[in-house]
C-alpha positions as CSV (number, residue, x, y, z in Angstrom):
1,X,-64.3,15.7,3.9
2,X,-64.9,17.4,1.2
3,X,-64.1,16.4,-2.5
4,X,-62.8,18.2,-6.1
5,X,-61.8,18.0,-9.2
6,X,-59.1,20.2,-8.9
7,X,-54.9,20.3,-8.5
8,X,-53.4,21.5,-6.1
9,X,-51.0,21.6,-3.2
10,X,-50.9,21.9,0.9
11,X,-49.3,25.1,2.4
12,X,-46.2,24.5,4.7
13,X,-45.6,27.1,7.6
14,X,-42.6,29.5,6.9
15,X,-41.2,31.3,10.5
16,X,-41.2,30.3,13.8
17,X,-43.8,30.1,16.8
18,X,-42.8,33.9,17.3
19,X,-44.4,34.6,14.0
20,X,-48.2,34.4,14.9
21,X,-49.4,37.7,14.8
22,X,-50.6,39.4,11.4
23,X,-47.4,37.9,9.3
24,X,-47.6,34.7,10.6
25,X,-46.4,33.6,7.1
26,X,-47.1,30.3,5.1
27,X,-45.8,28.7,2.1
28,X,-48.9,28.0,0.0
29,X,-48.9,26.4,-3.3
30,X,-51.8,27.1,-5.5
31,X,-54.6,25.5,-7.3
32,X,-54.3,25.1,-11.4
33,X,-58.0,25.7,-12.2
34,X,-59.2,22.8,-14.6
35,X,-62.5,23.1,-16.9
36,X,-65.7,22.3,-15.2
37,X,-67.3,19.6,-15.5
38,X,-70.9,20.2,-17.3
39,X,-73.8,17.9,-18.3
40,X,-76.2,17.6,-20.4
41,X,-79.8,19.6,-20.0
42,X,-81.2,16.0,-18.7
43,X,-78.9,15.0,-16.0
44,X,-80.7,16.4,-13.0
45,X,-79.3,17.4,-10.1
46,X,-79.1,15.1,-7.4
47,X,-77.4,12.8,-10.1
48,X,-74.9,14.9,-11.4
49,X,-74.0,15.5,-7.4
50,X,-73.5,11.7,-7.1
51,X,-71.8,11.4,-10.1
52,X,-69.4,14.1,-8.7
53,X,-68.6,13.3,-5.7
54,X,-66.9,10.1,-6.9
55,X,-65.7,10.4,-10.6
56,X,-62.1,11.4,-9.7
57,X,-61.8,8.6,-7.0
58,X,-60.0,4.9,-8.5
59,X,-61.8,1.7,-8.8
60,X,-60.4,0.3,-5.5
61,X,-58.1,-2.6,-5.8
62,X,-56.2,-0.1,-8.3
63,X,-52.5,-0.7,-8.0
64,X,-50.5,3.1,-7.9
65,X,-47.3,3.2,-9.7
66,X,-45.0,5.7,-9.0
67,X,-42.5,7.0,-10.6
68,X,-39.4,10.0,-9.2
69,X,-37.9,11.9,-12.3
70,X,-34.0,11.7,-12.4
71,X,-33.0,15.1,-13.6
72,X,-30.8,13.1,-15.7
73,X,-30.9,10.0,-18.2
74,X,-34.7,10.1,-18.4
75,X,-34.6,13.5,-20.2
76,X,-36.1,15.0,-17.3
77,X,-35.2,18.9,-16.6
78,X,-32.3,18.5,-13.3
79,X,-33.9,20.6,-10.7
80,X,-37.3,18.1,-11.2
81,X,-34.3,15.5,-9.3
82,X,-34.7,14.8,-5.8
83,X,-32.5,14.3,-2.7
84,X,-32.4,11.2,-1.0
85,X,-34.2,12.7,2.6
86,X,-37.1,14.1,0.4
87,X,-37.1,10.8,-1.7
88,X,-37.7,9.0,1.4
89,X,-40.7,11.1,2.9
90,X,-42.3,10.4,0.0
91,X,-42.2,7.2,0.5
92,X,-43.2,7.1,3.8
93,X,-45.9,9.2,3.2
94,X,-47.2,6.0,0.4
95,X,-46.6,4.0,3.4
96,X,-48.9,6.1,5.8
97,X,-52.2,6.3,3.4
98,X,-51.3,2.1,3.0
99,X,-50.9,1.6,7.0
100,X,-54.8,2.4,7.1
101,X,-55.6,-1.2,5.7
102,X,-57.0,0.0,2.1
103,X,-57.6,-1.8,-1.0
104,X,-55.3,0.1,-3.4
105,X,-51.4,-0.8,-3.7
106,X,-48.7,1.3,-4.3
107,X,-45.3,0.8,-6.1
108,X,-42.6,2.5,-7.1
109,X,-40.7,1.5,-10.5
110,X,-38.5,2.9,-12.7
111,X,-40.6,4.0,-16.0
112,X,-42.2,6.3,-16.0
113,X,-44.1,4.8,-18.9
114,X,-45.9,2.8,-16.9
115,X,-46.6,5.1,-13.9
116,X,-49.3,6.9,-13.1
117,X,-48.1,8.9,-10.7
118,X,-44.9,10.4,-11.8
119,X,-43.3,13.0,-9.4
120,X,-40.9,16.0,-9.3
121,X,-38.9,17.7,-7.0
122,X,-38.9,21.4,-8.6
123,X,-38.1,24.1,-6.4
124,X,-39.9,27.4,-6.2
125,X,-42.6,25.7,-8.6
126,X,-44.6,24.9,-5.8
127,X,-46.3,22.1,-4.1
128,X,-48.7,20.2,-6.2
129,X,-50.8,17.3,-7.4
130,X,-53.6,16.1,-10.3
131,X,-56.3,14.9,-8.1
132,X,-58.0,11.4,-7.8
133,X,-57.7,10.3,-11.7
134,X,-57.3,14.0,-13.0
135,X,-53.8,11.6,-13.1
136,X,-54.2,9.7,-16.2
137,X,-57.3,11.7,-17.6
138,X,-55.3,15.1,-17.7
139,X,-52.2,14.7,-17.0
140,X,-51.1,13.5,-20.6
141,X,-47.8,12.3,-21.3
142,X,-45.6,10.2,-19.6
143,X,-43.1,13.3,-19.8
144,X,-45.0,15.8,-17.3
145,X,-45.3,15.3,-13.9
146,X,-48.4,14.5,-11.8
147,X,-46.9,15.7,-8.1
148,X,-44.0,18.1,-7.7
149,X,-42.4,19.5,-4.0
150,X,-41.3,22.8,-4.2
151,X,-40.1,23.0,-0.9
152,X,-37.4,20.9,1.0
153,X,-39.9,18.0,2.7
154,X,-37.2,16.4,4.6
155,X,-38.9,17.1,7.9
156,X,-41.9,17.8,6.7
157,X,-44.0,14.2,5.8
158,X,-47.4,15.8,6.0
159,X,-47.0,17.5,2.7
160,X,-46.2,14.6,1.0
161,X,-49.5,12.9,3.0
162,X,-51.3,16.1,1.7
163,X,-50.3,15.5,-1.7
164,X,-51.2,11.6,-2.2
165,X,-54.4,12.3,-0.7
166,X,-54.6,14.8,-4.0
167,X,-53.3,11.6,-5.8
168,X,-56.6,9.6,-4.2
169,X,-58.8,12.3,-5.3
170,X,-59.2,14.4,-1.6
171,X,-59.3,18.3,-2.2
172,X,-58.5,21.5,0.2
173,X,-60.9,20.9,3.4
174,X,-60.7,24.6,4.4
175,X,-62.7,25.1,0.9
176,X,-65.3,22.7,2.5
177,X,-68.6,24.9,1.9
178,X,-69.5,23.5,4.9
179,X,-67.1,24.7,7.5
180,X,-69.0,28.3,8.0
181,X,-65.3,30.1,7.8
182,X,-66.1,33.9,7.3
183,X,-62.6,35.2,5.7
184,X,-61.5,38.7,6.6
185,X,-61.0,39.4,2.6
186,X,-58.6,42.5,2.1
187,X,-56.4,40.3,5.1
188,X,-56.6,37.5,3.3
189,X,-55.5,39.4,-0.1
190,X,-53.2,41.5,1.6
191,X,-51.3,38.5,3.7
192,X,-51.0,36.3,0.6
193,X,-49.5,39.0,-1.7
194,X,-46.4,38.8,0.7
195,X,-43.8,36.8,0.7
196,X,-43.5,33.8,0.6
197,X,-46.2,33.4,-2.1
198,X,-46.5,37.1,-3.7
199,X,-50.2,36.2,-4.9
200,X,-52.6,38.1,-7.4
201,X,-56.3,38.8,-5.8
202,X,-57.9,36.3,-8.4
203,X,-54.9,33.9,-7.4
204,X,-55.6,34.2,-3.5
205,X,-59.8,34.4,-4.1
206,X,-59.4,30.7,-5.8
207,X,-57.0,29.0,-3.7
208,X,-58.3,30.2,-0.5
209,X,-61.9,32.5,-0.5
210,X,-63.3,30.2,-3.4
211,X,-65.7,28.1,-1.7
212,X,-66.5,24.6,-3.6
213,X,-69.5,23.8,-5.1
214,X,-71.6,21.9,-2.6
215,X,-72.7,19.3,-5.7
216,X,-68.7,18.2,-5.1
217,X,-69.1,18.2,-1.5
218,X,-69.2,14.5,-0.2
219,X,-69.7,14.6,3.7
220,X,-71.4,17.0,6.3
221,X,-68.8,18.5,8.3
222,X,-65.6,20.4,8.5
223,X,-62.7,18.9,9.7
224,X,-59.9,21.0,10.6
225,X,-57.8,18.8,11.8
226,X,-57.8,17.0,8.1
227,X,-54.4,17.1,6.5
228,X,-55.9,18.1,3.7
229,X,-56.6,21.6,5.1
230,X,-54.7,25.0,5.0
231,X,-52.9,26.2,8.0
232,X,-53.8,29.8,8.9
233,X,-52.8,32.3,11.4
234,X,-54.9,35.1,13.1
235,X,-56.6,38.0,11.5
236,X,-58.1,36.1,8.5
237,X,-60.8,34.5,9.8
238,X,-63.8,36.3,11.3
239,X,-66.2,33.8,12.1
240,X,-66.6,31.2,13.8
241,X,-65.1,32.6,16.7
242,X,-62.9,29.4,17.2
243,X,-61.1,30.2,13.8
244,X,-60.6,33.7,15.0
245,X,-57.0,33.1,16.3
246,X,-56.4,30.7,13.5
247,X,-56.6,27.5,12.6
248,X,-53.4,24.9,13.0
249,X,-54.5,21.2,11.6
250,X,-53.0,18.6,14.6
251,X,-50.2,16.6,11.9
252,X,-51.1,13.1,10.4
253,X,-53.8,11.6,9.5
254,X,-57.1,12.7,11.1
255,X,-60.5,10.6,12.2
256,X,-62.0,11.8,9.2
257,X,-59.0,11.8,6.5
258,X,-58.7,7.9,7.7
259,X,-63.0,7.4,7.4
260,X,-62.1,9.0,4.3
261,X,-59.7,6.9,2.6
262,X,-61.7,3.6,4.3
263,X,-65.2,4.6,3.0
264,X,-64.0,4.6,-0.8
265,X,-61.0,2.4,-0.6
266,X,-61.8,-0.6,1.9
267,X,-59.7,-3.5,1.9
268,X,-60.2,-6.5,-0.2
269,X,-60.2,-10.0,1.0
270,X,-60.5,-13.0,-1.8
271,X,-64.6,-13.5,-0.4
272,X,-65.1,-9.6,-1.8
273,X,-64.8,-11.2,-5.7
274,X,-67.9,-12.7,-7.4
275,X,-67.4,-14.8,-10.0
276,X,-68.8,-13.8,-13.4
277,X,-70.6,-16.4,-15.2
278,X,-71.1,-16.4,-19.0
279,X,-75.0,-15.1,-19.7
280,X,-75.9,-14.6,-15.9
281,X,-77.1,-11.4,-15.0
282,X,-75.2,-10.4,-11.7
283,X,-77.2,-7.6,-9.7
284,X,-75.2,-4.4,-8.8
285,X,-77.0,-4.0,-5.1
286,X,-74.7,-1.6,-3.7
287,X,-75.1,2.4,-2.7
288,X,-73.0,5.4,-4.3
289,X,-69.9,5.4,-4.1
290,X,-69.5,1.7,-3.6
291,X,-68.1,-0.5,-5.5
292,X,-68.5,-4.7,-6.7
293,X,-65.5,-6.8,-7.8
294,X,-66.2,-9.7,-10.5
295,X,-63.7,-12.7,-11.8
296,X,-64.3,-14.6,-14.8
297,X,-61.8,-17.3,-16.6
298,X,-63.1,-18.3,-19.9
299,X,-63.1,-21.4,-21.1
300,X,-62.7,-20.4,-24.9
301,X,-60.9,-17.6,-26.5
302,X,-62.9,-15.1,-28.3
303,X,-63.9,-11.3,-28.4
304,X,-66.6,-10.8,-24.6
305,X,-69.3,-8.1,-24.6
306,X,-69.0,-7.1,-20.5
307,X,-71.9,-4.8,-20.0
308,X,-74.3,-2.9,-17.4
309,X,-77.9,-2.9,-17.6
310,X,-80.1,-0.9,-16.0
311,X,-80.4,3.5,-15.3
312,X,-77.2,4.1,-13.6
313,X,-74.3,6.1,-14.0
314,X,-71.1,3.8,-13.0
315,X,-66.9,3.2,-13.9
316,X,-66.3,-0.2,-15.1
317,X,-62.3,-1.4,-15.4
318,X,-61.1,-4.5,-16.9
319,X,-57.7,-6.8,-15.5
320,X,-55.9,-9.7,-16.5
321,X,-54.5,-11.4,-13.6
322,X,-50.9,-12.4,-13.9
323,X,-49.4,-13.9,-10.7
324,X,-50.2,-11.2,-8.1
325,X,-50.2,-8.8,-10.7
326,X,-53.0,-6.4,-12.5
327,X,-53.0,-6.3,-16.2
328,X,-55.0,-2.9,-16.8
329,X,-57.2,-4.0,-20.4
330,X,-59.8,-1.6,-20.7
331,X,-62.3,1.0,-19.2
332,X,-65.4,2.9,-19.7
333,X,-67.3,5.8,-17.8
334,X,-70.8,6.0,-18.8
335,X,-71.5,8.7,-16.1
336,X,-73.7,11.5,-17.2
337,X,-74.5,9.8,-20.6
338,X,-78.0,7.4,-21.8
339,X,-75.7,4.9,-22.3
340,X,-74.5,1.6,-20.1
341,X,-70.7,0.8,-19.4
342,X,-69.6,-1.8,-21.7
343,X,-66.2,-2.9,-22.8
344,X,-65.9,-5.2,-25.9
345,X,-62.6,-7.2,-25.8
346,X,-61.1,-10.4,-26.8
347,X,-60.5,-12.6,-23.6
348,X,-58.0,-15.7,-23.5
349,X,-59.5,-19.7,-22.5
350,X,-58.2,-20.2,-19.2
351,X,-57.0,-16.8,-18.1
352,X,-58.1,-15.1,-15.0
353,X,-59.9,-11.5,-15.3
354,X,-60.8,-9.5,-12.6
355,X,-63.7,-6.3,-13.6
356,X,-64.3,-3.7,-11.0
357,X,-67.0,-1.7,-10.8
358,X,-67.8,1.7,-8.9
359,X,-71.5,3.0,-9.1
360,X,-71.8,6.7,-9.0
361,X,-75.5,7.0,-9.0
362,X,-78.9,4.8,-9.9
363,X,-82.2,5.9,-10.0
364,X,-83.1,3.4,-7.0
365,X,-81.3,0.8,-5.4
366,X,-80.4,-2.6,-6.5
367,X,-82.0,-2.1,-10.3
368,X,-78.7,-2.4,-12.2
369,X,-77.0,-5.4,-13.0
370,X,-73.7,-6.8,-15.0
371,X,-73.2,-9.5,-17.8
372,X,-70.4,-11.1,-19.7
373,X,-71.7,-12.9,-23.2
């Protein structure tokens, strides 16, 4: 599957089986184009490609909150309110990412303050979401939503799928650089400046000809069965000849959306924690992508120095543990900078605090390490 930094939203088909000739119509939603990431003159390639294939994904273990806008007494505009049938395919949409057996949590509560994910049901504004942590790194204010649905969902749970895999940091698999689609342009411009979506040229060439980078690309091959991926009828794809009649993704969840989720969210078990021991160097042996989860309770209250050691690029986060709850502390990202992750922070004597940390890359394996002092 491929992977972005982008936000966006999935398509949902508008018309019946009787439809699929030329104006075999869909509902598309489009991409809102963020900056591009750039680096520094010394950050070579094959790092910055490491360091991009994983910076919007979570530090797994991450606990979601969620958060549906009222359209009432939280100030929130009333057509960003909800019904009660889209509501709950949300909901079960949470429920189908969690069925897979990964390491992050979700949970709905009722401020939005707190929530990262905080979701609208706006019609005609389309079908959208920040991707991966594009949710608390963009986003902004506790006032704007993360995820809207445009569209009534209430039969329609693989949108909402699509738009929590956005939320986990999966983009559009039919922009997979890798899948060797050959558009039939002036089609492609021509279908999608008809209704339903009325698109510009520039509009349609980055939400569906626009081809991502391969640096962002993490995995081989195309999947078009992905949820993440674009329906689309015939006409509009010239090559491979299997496309050529179109391209309709089977529903759910596919082998590789689930290999997806699994490879950068596994599940955690209480032997997958290492505890963290005042002066001793702990060595950071794992590949790309992967991550290492630390404890440490001190027996004295004071201000720690947690810090990584070594030439790698990695996202370090910082809990308290309160009951089976996550107390988010503190955070760094030293990718694509000469400096180490460290956080600096006064820890309480007999607390428990739990530091998780994703590598992005590392100039060979097993040469980084971490320390608390």
């Amino acid at each position: 599957m491929a992977t972005s930094k982008k936000k966006s939203a999935p398509p949902k088909k508008a018309g019946t089986s009787k439809d699929k000739k030329q104006n075999y119509a869909f509902n598309y939603c489009s991409l809102v184009q963020l900056p591009t990431r750039v680096f520094a003159s010394g950050v070579g390639a094959r790092r910055s490609e490491m360091i991009l294939i994983s910076d919007r994904k979570w530090v797994n273990g991450t606990k979601l909150k969620y958060y549906f806008f009222n359209g009432g007494s939280d100030g929130s505009p009333a057509s960003w309110k909800g019904n009660a049938t889209n509501i709950n395919a949300v909901k079960q949409a949470f429920a189908a990412w969690k069925s897979q057996g990964i390491g992050l949590e979700f949970e709905e509560i009722n401020d939005r303050n707190e929530a990262q994910v905080r979701i609208g049901f706006m019609r005609g504004d389309g079908s959208w979401s920040y991707v991966g942590r594009d949710v608390i790194d963009v986003a902004g204010s506790p006032d704007e939503r993360t995820m809207n649905f445009g569209w009534d969902i209430s039969g329609d749970i693989d949108t909402a799928i699509h738009e929590i895999g956005h939320t986990l940091g999966a983009p559009h698999e039919h922009q997979n650089p890798n899948a060797g689609i050959v558009w039939n342009e002036e089609a492609v411009y021509n279908a999608l400046a008809q209704p339903p979506n009325r698109w510009s040229r520039d509009k349609t060439f980055h939400n569906i000809i626009r081809k991502l980078p391969v640096d962002e690309v993490e995995g081989s091959t195309h999947d078009a069965n992905s949820v993440m991926h674009y329906p689309f009828g015939p006409g509009l794809i010239l090559a491979p000849a299997q496309f050529v009649n179109g391209i309709n993704p089977a529903g759910g969840l596919s082998a590789k959306d689930k290999e997806f989720v699994k490879k950068f969210y596994p599940p955690l078990s209480a032997g997958d924690y290492i505890k963290l021991k005042l002066s001793e160097s702990q060595p950071l042996d794992i590949k790309p992508g992967e991550q290492k989860n630390f404890v440490f309770k001190p027996n004295r209250s004071r201000k720690y120095k947690i810090e990584t050691f070594g030439t790698l690029d990695t996202v370090m986060v910082l809990f308290e543990k309160n009951g089976t709850e996550e107390i988010y502390l503190a955070g760094d990202d030293d990718s694509g900078t000469d400096y180490n992750s460290k956080i600096h922070t006064r820890l309480i004597k007999g607390r428990e605090y739990i530091i998780r940390l994703r590598l992005y890359y590392a100039d060979a394996e097993g040469t980084g390490s971490l320390m608390i002092f």
